[in-house]
C-alpha positions in Angstrom: 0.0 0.0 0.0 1.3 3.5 -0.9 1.3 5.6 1.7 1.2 9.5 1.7 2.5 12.4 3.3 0.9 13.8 6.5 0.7 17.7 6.0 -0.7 20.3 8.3 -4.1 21.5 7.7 -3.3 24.8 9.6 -3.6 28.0 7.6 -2.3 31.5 8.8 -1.9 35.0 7.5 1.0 36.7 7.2 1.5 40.4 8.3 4.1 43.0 8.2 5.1 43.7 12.3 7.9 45.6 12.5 10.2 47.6 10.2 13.7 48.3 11.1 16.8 50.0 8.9 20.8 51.0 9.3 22.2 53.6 7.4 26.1 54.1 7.2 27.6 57.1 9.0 29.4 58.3 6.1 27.7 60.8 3.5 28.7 61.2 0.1 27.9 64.4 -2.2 27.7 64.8 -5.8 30.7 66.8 -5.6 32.6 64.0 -3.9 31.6 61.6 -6.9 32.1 63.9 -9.4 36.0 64.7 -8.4 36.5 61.0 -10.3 34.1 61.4 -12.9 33.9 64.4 -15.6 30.1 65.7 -14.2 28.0 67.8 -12.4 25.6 68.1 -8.8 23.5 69.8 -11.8 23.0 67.2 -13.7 23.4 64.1 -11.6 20.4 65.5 -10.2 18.3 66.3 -13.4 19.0 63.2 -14.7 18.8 60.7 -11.0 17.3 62.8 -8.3 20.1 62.2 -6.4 21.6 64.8 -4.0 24.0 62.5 -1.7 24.5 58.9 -0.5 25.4 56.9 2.3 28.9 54.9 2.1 29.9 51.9 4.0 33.0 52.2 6.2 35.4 49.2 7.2 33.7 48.6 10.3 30.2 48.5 8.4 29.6 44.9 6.9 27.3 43.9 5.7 26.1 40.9 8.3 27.0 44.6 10.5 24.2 46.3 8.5 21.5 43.6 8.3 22.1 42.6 12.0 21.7 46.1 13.1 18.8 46.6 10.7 17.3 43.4 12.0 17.6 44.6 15.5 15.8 47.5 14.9 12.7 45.9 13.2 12.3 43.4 15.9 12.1 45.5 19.1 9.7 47.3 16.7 7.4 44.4 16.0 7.8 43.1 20.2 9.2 39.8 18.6 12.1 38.2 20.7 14.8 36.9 18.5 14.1 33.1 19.8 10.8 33.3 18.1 12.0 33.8 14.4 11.8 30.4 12.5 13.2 32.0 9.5 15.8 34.8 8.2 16.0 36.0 4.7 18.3 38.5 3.4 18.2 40.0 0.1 21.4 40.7 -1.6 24.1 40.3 -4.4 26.8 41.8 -2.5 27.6 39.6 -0.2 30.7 38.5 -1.6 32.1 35.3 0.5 29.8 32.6 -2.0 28.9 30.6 1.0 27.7 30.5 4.3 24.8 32.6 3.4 25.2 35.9 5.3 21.5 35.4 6.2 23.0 32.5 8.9 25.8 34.6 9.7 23.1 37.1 11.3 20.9 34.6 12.5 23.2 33.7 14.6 24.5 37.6 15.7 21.1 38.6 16.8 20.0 35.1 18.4 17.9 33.6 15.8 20.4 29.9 16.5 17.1 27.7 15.5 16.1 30.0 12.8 16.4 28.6 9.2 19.0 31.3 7.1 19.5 31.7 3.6 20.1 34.0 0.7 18.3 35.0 -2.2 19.7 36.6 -5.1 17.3 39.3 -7.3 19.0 42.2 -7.6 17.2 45.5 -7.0 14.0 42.9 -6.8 15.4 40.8 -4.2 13.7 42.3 -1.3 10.1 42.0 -2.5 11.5 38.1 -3.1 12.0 37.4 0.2 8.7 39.5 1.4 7.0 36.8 -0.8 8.6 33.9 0.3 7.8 34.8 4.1 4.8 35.6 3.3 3.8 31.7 2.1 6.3 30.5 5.4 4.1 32.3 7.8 1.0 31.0 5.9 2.1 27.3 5.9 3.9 27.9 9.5 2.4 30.2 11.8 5.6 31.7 12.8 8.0 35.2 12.6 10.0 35.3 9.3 12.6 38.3 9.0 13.2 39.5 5.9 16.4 41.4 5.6 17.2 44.0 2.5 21.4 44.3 2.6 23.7 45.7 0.5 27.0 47.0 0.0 26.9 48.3 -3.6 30.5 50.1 -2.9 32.5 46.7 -3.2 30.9 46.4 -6.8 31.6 50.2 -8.5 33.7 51.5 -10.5 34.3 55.1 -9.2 35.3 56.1 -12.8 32.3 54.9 -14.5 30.2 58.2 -15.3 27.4 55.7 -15.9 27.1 54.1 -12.6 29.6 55.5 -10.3 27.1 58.8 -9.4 24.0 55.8 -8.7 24.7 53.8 -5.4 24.9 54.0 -2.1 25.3 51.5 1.0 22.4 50.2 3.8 20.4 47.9 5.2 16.7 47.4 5.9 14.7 44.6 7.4 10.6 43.6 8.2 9.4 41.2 10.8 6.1 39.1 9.4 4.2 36.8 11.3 0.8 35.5 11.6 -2.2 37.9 11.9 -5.8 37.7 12.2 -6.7 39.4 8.7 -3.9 39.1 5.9 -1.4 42.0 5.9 0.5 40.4 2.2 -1.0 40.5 -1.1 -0.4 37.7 -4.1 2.4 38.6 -5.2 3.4 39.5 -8.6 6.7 38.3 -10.2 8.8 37.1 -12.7 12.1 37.4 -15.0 13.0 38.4 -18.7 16.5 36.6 -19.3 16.2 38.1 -22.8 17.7 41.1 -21.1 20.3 39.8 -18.7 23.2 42.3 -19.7 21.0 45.0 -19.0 22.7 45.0 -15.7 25.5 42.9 -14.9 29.3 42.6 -13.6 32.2 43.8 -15.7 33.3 40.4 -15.6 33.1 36.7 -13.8 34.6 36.0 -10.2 36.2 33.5 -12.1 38.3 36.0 -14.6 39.8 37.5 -11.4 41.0 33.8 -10.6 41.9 33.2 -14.1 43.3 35.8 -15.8 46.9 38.0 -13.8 45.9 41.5 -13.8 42.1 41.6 -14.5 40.6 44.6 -12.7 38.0 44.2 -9.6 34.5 42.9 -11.5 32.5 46.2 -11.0 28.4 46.9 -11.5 27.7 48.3 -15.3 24.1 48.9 -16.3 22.9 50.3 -20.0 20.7 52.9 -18.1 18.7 53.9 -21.3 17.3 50.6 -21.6 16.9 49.8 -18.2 14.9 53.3 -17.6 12.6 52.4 -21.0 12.0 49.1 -19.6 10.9 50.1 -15.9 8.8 52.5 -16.4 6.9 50.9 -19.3 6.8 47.3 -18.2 6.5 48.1 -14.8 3.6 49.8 -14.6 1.9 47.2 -16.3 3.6 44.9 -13.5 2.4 47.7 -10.5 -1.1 47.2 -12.0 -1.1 43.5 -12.1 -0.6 43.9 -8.2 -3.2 46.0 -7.4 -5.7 43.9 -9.4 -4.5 41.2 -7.9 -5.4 42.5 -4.7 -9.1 43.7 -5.4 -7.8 47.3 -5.0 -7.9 50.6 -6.9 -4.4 53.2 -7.3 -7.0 55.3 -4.8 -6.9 53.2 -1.9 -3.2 52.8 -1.7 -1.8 55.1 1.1 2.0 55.0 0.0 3.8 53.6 -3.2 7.2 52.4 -2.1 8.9 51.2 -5.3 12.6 50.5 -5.5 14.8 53.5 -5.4 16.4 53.0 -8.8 15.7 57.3 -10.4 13.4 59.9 -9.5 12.1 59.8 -12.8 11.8 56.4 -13.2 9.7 56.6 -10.0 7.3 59.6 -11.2 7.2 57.8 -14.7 5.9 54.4 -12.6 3.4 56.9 -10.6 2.2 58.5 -13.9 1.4 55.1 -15.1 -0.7 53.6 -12.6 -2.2 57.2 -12.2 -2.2 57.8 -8.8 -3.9 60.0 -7.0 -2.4 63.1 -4.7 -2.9 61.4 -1.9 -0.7 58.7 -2.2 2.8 59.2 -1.0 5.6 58.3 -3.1 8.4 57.1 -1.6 11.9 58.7 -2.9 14.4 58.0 -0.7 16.9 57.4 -3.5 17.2 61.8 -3.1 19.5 61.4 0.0 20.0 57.4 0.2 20.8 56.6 -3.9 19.8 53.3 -4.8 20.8 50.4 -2.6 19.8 47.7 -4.8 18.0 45.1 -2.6 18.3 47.4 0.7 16.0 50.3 -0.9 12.5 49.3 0.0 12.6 48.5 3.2 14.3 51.5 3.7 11.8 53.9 2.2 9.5 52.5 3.7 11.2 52.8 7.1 12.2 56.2 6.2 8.0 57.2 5.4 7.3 55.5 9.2 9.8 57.5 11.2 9.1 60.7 9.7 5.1 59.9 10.1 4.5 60.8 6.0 2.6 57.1 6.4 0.6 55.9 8.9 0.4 52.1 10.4 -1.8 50.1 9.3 -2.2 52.1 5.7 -1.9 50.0 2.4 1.6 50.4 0.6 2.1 48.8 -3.2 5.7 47.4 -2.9 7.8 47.1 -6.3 11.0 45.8 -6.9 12.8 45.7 -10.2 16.4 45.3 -11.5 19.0 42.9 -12.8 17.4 39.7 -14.1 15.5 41.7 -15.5 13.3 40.6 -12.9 10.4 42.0 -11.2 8.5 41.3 -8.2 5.3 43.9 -7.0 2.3 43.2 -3.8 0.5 45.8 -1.7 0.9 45.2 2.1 -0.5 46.6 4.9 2.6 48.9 7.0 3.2 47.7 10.4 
């Protein structure tokens, strides 16, 4: 006789609890950047939004950042570190290939029996691991932290005028866990691999290994077609959310999208025409854009200076290297 698996009938929903961030100390202006790059504050400002952006220092790691930012969303949600069954941190800057910095916090801030892994996205990373926490604390009925990190410094080129004006360091992290009315949307995701050197390194890890000489691999971008494609496909991708969740542009309280350009942002907000009441998040104006970091960020940054208020409705959209995309509306904690 075959037998089959026993599964739990329990069912759960997930909610955002707590929302904590880090920040490096260091700030960087335009004039800073542009003594290694023939530009301007002018016009890394017309064309980015950009004014400054925050720098890692060599006693700000990244397991430093996420554990910090971790910390912070935590005593924000009242949720002891014992009680998290899971940690995920979004990031492609961790660069030790394995253990997953996500364990390597874990353990920092106490989580030892907490599962800990990675996952890799891009600038969509975050909203990744929002969705996968979301489905654990369904299935589970337990705190998931989801951790934003990055440390987009160890990956640029300071003399690329195309990239080297764009990123900034941080960290950013959400407690979910199980709620008595769902606080996650479906989420909305996917990939175009047509378009994979849209963004990418200069070169392989492996070219460093291989070849005597080869300069640092380094973050390049072709930033024309990366700002046609987000703010045309993503709006239809922003929509596809909303629907999803049975709600109108008008009921949204806050758009937090990734921090990627100001006009990308009002392009994306033009597109899914939203009304004047909905705050837009751009951080990216004193924070640049910290890849898989920059949502929960924004959205941290919106909470503490009381633009949003808890308990509002906030569409979430991530999108970058892949090209991948991942969008849901959640309710703030």
């Amino acid at each position: 006789m075959t037998k089959s698996l026993t599964t739990s009938s329990s069912h759960f929903e997930p909610a955002l609890l707590g929302v904590g961030s880090y920040r490096p100390r260091r700030v960087v202006d335009n004039d800073e950047i542009c003594r290694h790059i023939d530009s301007s504050d002018e016009w890394i400002r017309s064309r980015t939004g950009i004014v400054s952006r925050r720098w890692a220092g060599a006693d700000e790691s990244l397991a430093d950042m996420g554990e910090l930012a971790a910390e912070k969303a935590l005593a924000a949600a009242g949720v002891l570190p014992e009680d998290v069954d899971c940690v995920i941190v979004a990031t492609f800057t961790h660069l030790q290939q394995t253990p997953a910095v996500a364990a390597v916090i874990a353990h920092r801030i106490g989580a030892v029996a907490a599962a800990a892994f990675d996952v890799s996205a891009g600038c969509a990373g975050f909203v990744h691991g929002l969705a996968l926490a979301a489905d654990t604390v369904r299935s589970r009925g337990r705190h998931v932290l989801v951790i934003g990190a990055e440390r987009m410094t160890d990956l640029l080129d300071l003399e690329d005028r195309s990239t080297a004006f764009i990123f900034g360091d941080g960290a950013g992290a959400v407690v979910l866990g199980p709620a008595a009315k769902p606080g996650v949307g479906p989420v909305v995701w996917g990939a175009d691999g047509s378009q994979a050197d849209a963004i990418a390194q200069t070169v392989p890890w492996d070219a460093v290994r291989d070849s005597p000489g080869q300069r640092w691999p380094a973050l390049r971008q072709d930033g024309q077609k990366v700002f046609r494609w987000a703010v045309y496909e993503m709006a239809k991708v922003a929509q596809r959310a909303l629907d999803a969740a049975g709600l109108q542009a008008g009921d949204l309280d806050a758009f937090i999208p990734h921090q990627a350009n100001v006009r990308i942002i009002d392009g994306l907000a033009k597109g899914i025409r939203l009304p004047d009441h909905v705050v837009i998040a751009r951080d990216i104006v004193t924070t640049g854009n910290t890849s898989g970091a920059s949502v929960p960020l924004a959205m941290d940054a919106l909470l503490g200076a009381g633009e949003v208020r808890s308990g509002g409705l906030a569409l979430l959209l991530g999108y970058g290297a892949g090209l991948s995309y991942a969008a849901t509306v959640v309710e703030l904690p």
